[in-house]
N, CA, C and O atoms as CSV, one atom per row, in Angstrom:
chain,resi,resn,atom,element,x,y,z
A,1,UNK,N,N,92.875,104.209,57.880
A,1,UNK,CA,C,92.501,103.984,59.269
A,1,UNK,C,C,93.626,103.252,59.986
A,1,UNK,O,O,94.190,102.275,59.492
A,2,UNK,N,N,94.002,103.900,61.475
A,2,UNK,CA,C,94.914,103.221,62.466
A,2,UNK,C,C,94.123,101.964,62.865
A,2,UNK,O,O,92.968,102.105,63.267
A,3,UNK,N,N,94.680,100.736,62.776
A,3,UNK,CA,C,93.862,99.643,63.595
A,3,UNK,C,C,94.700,99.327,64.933
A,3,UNK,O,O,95.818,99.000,64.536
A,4,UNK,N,N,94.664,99.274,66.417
A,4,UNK,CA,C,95.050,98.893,67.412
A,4,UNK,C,C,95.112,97.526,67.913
A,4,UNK,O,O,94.086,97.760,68.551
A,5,UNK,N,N,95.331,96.485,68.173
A,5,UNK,CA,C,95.393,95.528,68.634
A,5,UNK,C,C,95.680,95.197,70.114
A,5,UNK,O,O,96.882,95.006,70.297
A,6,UNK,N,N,94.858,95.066,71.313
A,6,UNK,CA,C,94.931,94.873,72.342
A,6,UNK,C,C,95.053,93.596,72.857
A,6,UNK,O,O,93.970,93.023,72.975
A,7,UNK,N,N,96.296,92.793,73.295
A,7,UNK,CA,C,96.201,91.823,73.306
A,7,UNK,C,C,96.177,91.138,74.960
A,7,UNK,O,O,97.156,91.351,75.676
A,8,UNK,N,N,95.250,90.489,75.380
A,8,UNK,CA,C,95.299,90.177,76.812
A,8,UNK,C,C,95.406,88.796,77.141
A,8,UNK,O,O,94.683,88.130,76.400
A,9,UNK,N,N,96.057,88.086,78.001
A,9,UNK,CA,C,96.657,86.853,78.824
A,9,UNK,C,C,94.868,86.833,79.059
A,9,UNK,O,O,93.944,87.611,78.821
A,10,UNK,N,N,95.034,85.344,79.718
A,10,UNK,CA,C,93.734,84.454,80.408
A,10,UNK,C,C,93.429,85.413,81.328
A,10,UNK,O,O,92.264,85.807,81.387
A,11,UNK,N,N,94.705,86.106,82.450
A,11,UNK,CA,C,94.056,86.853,83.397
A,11,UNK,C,C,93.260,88.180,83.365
A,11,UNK,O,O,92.738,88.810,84.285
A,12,UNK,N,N,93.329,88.453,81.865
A,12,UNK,CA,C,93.152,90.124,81.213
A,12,UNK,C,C,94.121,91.006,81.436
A,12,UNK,O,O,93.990,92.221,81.291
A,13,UNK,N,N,95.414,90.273,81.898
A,13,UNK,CA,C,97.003,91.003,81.207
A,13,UNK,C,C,96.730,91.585,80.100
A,13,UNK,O,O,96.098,91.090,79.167
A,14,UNK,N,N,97.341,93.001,80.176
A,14,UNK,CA,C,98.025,92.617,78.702
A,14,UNK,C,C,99.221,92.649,78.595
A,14,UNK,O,O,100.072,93.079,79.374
A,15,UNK,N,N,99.347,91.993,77.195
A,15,UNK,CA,C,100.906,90.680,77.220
A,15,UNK,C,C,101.463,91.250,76.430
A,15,UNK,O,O,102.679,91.065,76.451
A,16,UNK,N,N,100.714,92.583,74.928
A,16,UNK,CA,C,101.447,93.011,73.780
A,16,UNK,C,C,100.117,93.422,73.215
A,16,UNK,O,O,99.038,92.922,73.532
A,17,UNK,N,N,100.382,94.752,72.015
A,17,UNK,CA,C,99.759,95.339,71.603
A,17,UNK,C,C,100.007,96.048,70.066
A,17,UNK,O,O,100.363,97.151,70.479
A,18,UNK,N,N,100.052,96.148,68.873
A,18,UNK,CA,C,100.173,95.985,67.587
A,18,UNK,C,C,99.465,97.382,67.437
A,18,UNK,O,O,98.428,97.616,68.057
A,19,UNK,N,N,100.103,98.391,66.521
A,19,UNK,CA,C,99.070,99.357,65.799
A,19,UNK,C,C,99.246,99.109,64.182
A,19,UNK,O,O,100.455,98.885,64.114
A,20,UNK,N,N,98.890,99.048,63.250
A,20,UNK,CA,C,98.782,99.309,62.111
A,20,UNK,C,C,98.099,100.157,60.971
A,20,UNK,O,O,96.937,100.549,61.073
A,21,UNK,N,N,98.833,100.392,59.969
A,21,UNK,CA,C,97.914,101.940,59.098
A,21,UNK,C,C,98.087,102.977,59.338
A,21,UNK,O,O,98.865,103.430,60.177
A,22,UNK,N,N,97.729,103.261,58.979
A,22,UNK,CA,C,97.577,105.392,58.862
A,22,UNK,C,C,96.440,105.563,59.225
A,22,UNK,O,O,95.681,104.597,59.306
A,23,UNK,N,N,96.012,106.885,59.548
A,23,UNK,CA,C,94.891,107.052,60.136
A,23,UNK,C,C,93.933,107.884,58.797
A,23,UNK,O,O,92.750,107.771,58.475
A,24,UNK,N,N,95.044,108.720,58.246
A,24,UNK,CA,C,94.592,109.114,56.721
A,24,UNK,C,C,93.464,110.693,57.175
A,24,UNK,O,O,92.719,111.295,56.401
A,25,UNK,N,N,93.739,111.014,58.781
A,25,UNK,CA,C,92.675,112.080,59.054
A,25,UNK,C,C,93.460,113.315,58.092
A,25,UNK,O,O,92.837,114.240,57.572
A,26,UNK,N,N,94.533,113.174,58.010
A,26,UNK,CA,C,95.612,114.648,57.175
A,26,UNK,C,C,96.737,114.130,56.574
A,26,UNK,O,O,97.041,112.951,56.757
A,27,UNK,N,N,97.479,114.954,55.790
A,27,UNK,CA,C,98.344,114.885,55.339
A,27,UNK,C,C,99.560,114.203,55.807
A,27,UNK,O,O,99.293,114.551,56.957
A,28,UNK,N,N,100.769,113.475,55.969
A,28,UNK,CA,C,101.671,113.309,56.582
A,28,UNK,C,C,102.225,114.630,57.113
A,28,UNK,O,O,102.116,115.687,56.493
A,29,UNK,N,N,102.994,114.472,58.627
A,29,UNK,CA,C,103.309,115.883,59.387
A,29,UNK,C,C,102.216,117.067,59.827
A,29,UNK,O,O,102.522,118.143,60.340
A,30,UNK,N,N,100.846,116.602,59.499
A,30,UNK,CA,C,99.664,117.252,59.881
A,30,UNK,C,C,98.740,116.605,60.605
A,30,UNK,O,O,97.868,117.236,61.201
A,31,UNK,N,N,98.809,115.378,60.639
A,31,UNK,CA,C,97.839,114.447,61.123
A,31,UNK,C,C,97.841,114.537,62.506
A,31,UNK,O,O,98.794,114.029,63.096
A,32,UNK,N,N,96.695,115.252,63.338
A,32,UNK,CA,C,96.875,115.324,64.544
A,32,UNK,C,C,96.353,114.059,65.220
A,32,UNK,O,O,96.726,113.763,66.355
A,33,UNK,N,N,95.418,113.250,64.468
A,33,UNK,CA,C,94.971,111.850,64.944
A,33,UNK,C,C,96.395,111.011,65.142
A,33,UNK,O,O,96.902,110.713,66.223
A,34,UNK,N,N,96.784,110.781,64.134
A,34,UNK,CA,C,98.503,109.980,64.055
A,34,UNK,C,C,99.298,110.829,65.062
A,34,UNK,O,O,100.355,110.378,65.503
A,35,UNK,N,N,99.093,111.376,65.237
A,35,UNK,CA,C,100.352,112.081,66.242
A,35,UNK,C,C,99.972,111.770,67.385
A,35,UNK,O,O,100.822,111.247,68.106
A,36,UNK,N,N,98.781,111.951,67.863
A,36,UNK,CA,C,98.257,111.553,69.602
A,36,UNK,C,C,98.431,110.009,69.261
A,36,UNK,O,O,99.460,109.593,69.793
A,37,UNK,N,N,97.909,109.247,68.708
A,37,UNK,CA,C,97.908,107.774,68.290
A,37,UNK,C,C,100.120,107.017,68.737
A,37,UNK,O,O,100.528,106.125,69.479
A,38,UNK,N,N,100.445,107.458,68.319
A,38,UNK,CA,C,101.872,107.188,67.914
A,38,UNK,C,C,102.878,107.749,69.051
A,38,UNK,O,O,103.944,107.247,69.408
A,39,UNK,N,N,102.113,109.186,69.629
A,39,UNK,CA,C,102.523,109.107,71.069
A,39,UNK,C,C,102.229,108.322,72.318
A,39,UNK,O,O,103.062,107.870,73.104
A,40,UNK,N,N,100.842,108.223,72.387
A,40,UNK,CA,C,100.430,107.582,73.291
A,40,UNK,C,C,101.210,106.051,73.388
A,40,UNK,O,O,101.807,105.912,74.455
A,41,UNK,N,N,101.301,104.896,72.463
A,41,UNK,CA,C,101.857,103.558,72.184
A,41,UNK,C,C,103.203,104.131,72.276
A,41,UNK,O,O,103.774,103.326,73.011
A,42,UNK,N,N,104.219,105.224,71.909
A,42,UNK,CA,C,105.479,104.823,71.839
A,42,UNK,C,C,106.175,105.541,73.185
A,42,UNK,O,O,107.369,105.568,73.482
A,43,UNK,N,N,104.764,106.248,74.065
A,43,UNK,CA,C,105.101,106.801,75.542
A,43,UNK,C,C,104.958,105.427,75.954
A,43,UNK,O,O,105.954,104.969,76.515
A,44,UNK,N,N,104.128,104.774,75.840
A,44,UNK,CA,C,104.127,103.260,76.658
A,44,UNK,C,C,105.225,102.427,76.481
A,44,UNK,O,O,105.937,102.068,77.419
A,45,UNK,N,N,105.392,102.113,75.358
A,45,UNK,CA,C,107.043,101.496,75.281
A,45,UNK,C,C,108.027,102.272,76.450
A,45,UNK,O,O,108.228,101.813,77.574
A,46,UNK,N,N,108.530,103.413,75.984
A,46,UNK,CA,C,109.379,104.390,76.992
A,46,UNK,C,C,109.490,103.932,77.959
A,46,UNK,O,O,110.446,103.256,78.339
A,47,UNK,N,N,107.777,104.431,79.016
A,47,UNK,CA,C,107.503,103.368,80.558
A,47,UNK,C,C,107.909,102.058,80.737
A,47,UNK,O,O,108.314,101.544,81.780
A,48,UNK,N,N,107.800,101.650,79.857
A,48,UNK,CA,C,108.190,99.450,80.019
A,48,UNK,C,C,109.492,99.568,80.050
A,48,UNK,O,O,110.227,99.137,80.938
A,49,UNK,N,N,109.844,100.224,78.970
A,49,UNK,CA,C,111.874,99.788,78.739
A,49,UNK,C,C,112.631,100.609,79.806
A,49,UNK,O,O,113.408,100.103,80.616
A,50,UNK,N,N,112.364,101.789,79.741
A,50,UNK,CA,C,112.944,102.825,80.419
A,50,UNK,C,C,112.738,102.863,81.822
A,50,UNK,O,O,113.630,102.361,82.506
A,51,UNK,N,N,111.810,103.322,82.364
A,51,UNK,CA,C,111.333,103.464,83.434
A,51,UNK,C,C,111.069,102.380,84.561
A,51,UNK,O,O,111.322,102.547,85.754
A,52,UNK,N,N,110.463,101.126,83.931
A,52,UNK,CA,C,109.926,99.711,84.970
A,52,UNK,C,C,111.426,99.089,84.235
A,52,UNK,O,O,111.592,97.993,84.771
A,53,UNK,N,N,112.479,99.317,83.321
A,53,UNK,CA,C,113.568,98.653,82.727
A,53,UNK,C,C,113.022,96.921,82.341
A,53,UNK,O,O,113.719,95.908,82.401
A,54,UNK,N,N,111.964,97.002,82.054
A,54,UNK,CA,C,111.133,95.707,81.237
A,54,UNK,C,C,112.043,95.038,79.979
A,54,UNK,O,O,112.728,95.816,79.314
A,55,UNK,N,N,112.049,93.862,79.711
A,55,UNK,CA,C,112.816,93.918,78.608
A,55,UNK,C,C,111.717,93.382,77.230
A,55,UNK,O,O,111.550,92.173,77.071
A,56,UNK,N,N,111.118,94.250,76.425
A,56,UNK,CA,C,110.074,94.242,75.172
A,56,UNK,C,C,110.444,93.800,74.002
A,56,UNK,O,O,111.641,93.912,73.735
A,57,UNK,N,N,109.814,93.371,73.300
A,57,UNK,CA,C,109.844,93.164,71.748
A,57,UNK,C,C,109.509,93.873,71.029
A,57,UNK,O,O,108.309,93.735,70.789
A,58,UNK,N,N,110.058,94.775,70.406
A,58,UNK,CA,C,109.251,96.026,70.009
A,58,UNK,C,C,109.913,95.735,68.530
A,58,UNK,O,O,111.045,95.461,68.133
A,59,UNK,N,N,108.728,95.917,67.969
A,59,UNK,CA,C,108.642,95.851,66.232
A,59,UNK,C,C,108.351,97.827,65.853
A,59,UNK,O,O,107.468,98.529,66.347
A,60,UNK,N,N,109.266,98.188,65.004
A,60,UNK,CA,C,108.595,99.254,64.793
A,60,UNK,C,C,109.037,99.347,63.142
A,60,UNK,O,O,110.005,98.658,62.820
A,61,UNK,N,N,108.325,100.227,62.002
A,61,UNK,CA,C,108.670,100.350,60.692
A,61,UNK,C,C,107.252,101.439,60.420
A,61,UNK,O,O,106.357,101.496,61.263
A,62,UNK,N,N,107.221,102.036,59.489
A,62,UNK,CA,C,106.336,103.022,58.651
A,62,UNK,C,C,105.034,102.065,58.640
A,62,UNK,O,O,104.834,100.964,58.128
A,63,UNK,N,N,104.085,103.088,59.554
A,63,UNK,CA,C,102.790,102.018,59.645
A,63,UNK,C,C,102.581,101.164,60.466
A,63,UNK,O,O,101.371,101.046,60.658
A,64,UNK,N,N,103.232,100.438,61.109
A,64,UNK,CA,C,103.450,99.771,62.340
A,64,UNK,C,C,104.059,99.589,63.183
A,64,UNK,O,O,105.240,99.785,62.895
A,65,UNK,N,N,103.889,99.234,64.364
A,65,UNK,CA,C,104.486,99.105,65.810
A,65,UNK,C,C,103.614,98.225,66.654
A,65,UNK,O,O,102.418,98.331,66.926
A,66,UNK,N,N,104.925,96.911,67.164
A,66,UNK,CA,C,104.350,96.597,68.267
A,66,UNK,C,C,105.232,95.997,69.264
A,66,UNK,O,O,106.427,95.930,68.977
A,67,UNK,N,N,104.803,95.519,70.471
A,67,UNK,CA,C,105.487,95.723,71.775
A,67,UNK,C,C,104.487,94.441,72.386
A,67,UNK,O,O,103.295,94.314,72.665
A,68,UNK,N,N,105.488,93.742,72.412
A,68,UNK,CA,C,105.604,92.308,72.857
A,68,UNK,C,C,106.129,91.953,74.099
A,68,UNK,O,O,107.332,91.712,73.999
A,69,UNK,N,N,105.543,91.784,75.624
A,69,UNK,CA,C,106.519,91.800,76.774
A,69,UNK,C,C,106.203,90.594,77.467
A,69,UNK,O,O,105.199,89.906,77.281
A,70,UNK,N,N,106.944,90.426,78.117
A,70,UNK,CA,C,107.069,89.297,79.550
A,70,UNK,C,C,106.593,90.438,80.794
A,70,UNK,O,O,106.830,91.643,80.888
A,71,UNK,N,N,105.795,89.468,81.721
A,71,UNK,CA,C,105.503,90.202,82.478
A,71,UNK,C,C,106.069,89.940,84.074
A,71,UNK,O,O,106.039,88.793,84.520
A,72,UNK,N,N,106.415,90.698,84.632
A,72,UNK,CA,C,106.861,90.703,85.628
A,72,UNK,C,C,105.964,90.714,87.173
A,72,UNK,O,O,105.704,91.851,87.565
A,73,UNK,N,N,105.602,89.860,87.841
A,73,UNK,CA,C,104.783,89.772,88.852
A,73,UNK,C,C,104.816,90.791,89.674
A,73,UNK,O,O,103.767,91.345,90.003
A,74,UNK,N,N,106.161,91.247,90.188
A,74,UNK,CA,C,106.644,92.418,91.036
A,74,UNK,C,C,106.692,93.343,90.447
A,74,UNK,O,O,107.398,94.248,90.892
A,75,UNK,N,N,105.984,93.540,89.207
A,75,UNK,CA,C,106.140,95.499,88.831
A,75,UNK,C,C,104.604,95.200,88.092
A,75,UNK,O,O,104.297,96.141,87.361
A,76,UNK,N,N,103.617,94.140,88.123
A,76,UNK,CA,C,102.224,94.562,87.906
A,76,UNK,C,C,100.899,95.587,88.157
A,76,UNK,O,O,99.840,95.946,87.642
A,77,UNK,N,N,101.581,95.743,89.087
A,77,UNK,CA,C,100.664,97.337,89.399
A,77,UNK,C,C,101.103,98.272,88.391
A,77,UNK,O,O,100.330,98.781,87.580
A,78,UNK,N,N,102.803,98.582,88.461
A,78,UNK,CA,C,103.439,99.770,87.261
A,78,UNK,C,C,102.574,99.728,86.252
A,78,UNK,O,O,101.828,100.572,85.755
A,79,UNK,N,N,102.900,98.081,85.925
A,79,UNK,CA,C,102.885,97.627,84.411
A,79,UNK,C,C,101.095,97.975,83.655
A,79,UNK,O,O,100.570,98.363,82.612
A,80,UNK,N,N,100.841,97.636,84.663
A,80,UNK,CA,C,98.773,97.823,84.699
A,80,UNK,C,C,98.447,99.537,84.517
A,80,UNK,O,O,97.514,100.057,83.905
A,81,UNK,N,N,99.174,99.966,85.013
A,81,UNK,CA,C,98.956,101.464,85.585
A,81,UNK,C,C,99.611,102.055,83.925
A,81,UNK,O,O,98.824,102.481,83.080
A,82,UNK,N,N,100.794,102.004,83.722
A,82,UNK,CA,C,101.188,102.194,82.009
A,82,UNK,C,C,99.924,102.457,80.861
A,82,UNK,O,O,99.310,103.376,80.317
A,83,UNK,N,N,100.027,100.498,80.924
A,83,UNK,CA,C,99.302,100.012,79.668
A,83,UNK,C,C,97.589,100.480,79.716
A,83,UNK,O,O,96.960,101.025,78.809
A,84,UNK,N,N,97.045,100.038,81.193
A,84,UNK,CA,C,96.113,100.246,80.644
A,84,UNK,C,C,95.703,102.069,80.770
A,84,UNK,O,O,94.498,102.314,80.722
A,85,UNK,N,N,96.655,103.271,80.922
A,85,UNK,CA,C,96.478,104.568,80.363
A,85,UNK,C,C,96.830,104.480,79.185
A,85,UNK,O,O,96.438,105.521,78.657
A,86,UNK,N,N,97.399,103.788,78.354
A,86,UNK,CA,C,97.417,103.803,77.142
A,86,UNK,C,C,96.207,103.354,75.819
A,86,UNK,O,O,95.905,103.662,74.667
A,87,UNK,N,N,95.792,102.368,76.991
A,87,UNK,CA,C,94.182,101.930,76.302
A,87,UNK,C,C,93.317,103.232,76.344
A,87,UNK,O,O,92.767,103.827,75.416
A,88,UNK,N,N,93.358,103.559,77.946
A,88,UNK,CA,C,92.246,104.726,78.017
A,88,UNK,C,C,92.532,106.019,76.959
A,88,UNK,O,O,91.562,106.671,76.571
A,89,UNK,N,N,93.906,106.367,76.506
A,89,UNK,CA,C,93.891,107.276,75.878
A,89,UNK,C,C,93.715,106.978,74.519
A,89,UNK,O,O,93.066,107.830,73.912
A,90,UNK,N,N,94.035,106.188,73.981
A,90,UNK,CA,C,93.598,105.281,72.816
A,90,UNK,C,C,91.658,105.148,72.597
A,90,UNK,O,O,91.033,105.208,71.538
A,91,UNK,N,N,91.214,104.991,73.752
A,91,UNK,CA,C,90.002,104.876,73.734
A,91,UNK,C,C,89.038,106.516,73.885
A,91,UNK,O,O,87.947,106.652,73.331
A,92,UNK,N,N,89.404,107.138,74.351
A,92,UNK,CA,C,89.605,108.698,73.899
A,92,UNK,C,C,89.475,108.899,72.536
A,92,UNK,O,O,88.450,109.239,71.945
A,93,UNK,N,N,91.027,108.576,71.869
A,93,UNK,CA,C,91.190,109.358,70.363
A,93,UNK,C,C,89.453,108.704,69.699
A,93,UNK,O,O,88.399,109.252,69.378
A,94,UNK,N,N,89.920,107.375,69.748
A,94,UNK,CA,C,88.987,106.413,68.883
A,94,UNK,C,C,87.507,107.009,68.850
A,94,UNK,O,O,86.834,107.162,67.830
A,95,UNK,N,N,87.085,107.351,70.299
A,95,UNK,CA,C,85.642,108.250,70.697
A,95,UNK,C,C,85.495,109.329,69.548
A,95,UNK,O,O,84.691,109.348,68.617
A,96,UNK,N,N,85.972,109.753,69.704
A,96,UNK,CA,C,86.311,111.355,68.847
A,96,UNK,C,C,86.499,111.044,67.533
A,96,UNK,O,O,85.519,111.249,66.817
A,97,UNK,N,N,87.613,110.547,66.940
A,97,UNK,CA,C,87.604,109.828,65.782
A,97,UNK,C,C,87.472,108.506,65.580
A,97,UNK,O,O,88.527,107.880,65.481
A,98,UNK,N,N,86.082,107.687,65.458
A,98,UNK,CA,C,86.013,106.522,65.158
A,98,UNK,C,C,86.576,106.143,63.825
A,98,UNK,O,O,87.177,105.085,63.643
A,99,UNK,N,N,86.334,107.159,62.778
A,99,UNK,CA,C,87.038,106.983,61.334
A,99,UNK,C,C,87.943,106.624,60.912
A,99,UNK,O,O,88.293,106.115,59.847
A,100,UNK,N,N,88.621,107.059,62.312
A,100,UNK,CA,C,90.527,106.971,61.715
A,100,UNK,C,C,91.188,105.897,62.728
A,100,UNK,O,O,92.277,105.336,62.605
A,101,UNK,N,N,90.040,105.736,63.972
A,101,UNK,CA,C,91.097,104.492,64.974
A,101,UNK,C,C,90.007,103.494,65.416
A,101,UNK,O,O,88.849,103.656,65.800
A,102,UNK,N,N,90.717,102.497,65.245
A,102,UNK,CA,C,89.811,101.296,65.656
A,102,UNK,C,C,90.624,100.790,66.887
A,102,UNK,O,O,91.829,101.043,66.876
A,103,UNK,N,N,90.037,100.010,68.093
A,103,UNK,CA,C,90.885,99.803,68.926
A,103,UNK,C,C,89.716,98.471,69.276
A,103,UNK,O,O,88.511,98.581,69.507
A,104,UNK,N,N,90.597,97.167,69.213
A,104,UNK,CA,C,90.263,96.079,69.344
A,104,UNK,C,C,91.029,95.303,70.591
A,104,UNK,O,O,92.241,95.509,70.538
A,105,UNK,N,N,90.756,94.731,71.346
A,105,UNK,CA,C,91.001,93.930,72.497
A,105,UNK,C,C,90.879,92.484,72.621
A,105,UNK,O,O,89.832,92.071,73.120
A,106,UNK,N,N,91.876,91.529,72.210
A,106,UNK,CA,C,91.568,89.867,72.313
A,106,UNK,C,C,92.095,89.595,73.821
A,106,UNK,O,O,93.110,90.026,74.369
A,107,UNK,N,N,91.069,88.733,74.320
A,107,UNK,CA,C,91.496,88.243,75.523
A,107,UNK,C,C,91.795,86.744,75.328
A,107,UNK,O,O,91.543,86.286,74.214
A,108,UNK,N,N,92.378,85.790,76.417
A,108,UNK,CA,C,93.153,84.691,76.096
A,108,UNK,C,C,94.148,84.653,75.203
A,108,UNK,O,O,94.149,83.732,74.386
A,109,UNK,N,N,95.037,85.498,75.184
A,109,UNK,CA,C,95.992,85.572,73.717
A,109,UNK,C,C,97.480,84.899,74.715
A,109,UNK,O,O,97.646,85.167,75.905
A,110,UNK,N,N,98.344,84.082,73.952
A,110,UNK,CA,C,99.588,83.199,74.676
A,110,UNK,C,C,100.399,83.659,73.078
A,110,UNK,O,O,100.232,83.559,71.863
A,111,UNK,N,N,101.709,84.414,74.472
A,111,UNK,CA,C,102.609,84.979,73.900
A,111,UNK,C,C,103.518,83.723,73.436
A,111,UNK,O,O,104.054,83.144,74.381
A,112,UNK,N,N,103.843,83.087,71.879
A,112,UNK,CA,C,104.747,82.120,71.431
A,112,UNK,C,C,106.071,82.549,71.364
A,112,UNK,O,O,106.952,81.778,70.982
């Protein structure tokens, strides 16, 4: 199972977001759960770095990824508009396959 980690500021920012696991729905290179899963989080990175030119913390290795940011007051709409389509599509897969994705949300979380 993919576990998600949604992590949100006091204001319900979110500040950074963690996936971990396999989803284990198929084989490696078949897994259509892992593939929507792994696009969706590493299209969101793209948008932050690339696009809003955000500067992220991005952890990535076999099995995990995560994306750690500072937030910028003057690109919060972008930044809102990104992340939280990335929840919604995340919250999608998870609907469909609860088995393979868990998607969890902490609020009050302070980026150290």
């Amino acid at each position: 199972m993919t576990s998600v980690e949604i992590l949100r500021d006091a204001d319900g920012k979110i500040c950074e977001f963690r996936s971990r696991g396999h989803t284990g729905y198929a084989e490696a290179g078949r897994d259509l759960v892992c593939a929507g899963v792994s696009s969706i989080l590493q299209t969101a990175v793209l948008g932050l770095e690339e696009y809003l030119k955000l500067p992220c913390k991005v952890e990535q290795e076999k099995g995990y990824l995560s994306c750690q940011l500072e937030r910028d007051i003057f690109l919060n709409r972008e930044i809102d508009a990104i992340l939280e389509t990335m929840v919604l599509g995340l919250r999608a897969i998870a609907r469909e396959y609860p088995e393979y994705l868990k998607v969890e949300e902490v609020v009050g979380h302070v980026n150290v």
